[in-house]
N, C-alpha and C positions, 0 to 999 in steps of 0.2 A: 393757537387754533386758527383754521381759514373760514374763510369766508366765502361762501357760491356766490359768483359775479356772471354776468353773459359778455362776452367777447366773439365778435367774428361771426356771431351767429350761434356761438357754442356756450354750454354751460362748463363754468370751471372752477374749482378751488383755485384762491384767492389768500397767500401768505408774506407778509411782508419781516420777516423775525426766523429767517432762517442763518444757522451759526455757521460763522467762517469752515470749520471743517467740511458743516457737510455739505455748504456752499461749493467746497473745491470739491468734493468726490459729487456732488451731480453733473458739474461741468467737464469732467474727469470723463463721465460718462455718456457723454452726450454724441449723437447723431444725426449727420442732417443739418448741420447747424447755418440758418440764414441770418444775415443781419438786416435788418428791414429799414428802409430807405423812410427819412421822414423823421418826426419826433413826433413822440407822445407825452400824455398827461395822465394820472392816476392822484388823484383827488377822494379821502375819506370822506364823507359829511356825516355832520352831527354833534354835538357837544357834548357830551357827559357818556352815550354809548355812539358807536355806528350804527349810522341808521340808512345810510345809503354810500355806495362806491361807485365811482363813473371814470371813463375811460377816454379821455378825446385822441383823437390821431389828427396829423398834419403833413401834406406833401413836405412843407417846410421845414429843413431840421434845427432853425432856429427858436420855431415859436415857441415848444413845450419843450421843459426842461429834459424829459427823460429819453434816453436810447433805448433800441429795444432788441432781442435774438430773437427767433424761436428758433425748435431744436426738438428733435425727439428723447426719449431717457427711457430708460428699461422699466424701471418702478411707476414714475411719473406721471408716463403717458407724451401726448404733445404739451412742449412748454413754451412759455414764452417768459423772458427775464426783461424786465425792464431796471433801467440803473440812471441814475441824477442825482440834481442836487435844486431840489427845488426851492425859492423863496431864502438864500444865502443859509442854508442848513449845512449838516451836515449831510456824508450823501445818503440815500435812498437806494431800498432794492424791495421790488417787488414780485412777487414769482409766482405763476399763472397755470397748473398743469392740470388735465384730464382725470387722469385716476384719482379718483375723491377718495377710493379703499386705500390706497396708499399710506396717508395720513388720519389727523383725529379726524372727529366730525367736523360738518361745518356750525357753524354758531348759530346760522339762521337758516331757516328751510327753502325759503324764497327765494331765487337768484337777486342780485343786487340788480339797477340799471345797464353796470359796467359802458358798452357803447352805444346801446338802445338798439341792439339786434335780434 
C-alpha cells in the first residue's frame, strides 16, 4: 500500500514494494524520461508503524545514496523513481507517482513531510 508524501510542492503516492515485472512494464512505459542531476535521500521514520517519510535532495551526487528519474506513465501520472543502496543494504527502490486512483489507498490521510514543500 502507498503512502501520501509532498514532493516539489506536490502531493504524491509514495510506494516502495513494487515487483520486478511490473517494475519493467512501467519503465516500458515511460515518457519524457529525465534523469535529475544531484542525489537524493528517502528516509521512513518510526519504529513499530510509519509515522513520517522525508525526502532530502543534494546539488551533490555523492552525498545521498539515491539516483533519481522522473518520467511521465499513462496510468501513473508524473513519476519519479529513485534507486540506491543506502547504509550497505541491499538496493532500494522507491517510486513517487501522481495518480493516487491508480493504485490502493493511501494508508494515511495526511501527506507525510516528504521535502517540506
Amino acid at each position: 500500500m502507498p503512502w501520501k508524501v509532498r514532493f516539489r510542492g506536490k502531493n504524491y503516492s509514495i510506494e516502495s514494494y513494487f515487483d520486478e515485472d511490473y517494475m519493467a512494464e512501467v519503465e516500458a512505459n515511460m515518457t519524457d524520461v529525465e534523469e535529475l542531476p544531484g542525489s537524493f535521500n528517502v528516509v521512513s521514520h518510526g519504529e513499530e508503524i510509519v509515522e513520517n517519510i522525508t525526502i532530502a535532495e543534494s546539488a551533490d551526487p555523492t552525498e545521498f545514496p539515491f539516483e533519481a528519474v522522473r518520467a511521465n506513465h499513462p496510468e501513473l501520472g508524473e513519476i519519479y523513481i529513485f534507486t540506491g543502496v543506502p547504509d550497505e543494504t541491499e538496493g532500494e527502490l522507491h517510486v513517487l507517482y501522481t495518480n493516487a486512483a491508480a493504485n490502493e489507498p493511501a494508508y494515511n490521510e495526511i501527506a507525510f513531510e516528504g521535502d517540506g514543500t
